[in-house]
N, C-alpha and C positions, 0 to 999 in steps of 0.2 A: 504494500500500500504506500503508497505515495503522497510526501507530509508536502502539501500546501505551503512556497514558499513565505505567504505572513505569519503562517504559522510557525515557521521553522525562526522567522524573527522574534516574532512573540515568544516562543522559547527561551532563545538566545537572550533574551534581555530579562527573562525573570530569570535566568540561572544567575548574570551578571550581576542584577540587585540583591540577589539570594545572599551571595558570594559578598558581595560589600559588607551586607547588615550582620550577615555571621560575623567576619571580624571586628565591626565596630563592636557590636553586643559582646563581645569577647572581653574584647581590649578594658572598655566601661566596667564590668562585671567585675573585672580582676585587677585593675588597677588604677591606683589615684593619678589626678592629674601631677606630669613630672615623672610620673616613673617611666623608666624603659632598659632594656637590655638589649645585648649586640645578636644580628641573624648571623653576617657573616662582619666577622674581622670588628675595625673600625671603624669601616664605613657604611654599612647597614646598620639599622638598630630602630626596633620597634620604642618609639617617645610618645605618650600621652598626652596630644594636648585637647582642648577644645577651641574651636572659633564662633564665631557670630553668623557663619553662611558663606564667606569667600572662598573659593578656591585658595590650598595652600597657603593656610591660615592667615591668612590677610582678614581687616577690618571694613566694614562702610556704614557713617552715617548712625553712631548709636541706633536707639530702638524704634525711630521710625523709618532708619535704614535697614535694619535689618528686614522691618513691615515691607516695605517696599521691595528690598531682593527677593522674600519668598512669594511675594504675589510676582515678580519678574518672572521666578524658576518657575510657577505654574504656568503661566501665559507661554512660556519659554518651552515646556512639555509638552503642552496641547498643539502646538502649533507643530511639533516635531511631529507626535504622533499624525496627524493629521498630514504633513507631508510625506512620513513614510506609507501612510494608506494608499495614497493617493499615487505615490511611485508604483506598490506591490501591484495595485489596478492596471495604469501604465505599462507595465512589465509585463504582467499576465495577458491583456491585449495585444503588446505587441508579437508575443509568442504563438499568439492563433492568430494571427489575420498575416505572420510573414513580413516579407518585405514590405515596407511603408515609405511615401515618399516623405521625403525630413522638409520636401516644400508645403504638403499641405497642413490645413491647420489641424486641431487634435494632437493628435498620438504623434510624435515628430522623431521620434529615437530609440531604441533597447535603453533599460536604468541597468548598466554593471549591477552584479551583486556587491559590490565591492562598494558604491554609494549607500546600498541599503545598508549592508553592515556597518560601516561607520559611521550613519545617521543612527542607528541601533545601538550606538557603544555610546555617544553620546548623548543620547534618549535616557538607557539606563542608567547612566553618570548621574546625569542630573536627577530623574526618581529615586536613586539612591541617597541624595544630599538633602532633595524633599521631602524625604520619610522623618530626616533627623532633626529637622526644622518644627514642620508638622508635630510630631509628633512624641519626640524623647523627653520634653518639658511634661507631658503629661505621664509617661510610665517609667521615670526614672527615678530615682533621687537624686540629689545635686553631687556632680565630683568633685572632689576639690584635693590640693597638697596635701598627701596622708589620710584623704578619707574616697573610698571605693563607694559608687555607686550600685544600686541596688534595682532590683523590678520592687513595683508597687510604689513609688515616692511619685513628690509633685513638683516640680523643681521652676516649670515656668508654663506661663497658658499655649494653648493654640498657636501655632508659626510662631513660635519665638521661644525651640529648644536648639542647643548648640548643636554643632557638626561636629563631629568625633576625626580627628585624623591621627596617624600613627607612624605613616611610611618617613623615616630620616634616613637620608643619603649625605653626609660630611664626609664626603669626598677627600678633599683637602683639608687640613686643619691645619693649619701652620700661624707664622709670624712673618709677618714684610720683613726682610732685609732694612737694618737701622740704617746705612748707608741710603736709601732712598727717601729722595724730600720727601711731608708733607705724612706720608703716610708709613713711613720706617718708623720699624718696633711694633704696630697695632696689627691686633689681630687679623687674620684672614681665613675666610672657609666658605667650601663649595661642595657641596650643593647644600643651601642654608635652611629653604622654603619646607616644611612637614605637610605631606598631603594624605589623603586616602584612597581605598580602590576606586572608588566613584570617581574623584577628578582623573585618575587613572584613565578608567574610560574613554571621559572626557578629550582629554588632551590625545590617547593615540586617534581616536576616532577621528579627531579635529589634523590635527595633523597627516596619518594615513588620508583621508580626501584631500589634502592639500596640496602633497606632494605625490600621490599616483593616480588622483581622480578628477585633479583640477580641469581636464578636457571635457568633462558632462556638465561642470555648472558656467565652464567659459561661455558654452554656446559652438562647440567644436560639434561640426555633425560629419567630419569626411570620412569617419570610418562607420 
């Protein structure tokens, strides 16, 4: 039997958010914010922080910024889904009807799978950062330095519980060279930003179309 390509997206994308929420609920559960230990070496290492809803853990706009980015991400999800619907439709017409002229109006091109999937990694990115917004102010307890949250607390209302992220990549950790102006002797380290699977997502799916997909949304029809 033969799985229905939205279907096989609609999969794809609840494993993805599956796959986030497990380790954010992990991380929350078993550790105060500040803790972390090393995956590989000294440049991997699982760190507990929380944000206000930015990607890698950036700030905007205290609490009517926050108000405002989570009404963003919803607006920002429906429109995804709704674009990827409308691709699968596109797609699966152009597959029965064949050859199409790219001059007339309608149906104008094959969608790659390669557009669907990375519109679908960045779909479940962001339902994934949604869920923690939405909803971890109502079934968590609060985390904090030395103190582990729990299921069953109340920590903040409706759209306005933090995003859990964990992934630390310090890369580099070093010291500028005292000999260089201006900035010799002061620390330096890369890669500084702490994200989660979801902005994971995110960014390959954004990326992956940019760099091997950019010819479907140029407007490129000569293949």
């Amino acid at each position: 039997m033969k799985i229905p390509k939205g279907k096989k997206l609609l999969i794809l994308g609840a494993l993805l958010v599956i796959v986030d929420q497990v380790i954010k609920i992990l991380v929350k559960t078993n550790m105060a914010v500040g803790d972390s230990f090393p995956v590989i070496g000294h440049w991997f290492r699982i760190l507990f922080i929380e944000n206000e809803g930015m990607a890698f853990g950036m700030k905007f706009g205290g609490v009517a910024g926050k108000f405002l980015l989570t009404l963003f991400r919803l607006a920002l999800f429906g429109a995804l889904c709704w674009w990827i619907t409308k691709l699968v439709r596109q797609s699966g017409k152009t597959l029965a009807s064949g050859s199409i002229d790219p001059g007339k109006t309608g149906i104008s091109r094959k969608v790659p799978d390669g557009v669907l999937i990375g519109l679908t990694l960045i779909t479940a990115g962001a339902l994934g950062n949604i869920i923690d917004s939405l909803f971890y102010g109502l079934v968590f307890s609060e985390s904090a330095p030395g103190v582990v949250a729990s299921f069953g607390g109340h920590y903040a209302p409706l759209m306005f519980g933090k995003v859990v992220d964990m992934f630390y990549f310090p890369l580099i950790d070093t010291t500028w060279p005292s000999w260089i102006p201006v900035i010799g002797g002061h620390a330096f380290r890369f890669f500084e930003p702490i994200f989660n699977f979801a902005d994971s997502c995110v960014t390959v799916g954004a990326f992956y179309l940019i760099i091997f997909q950019y010819k479907f949304f140029s407007g490129d029809k000569s293949k």
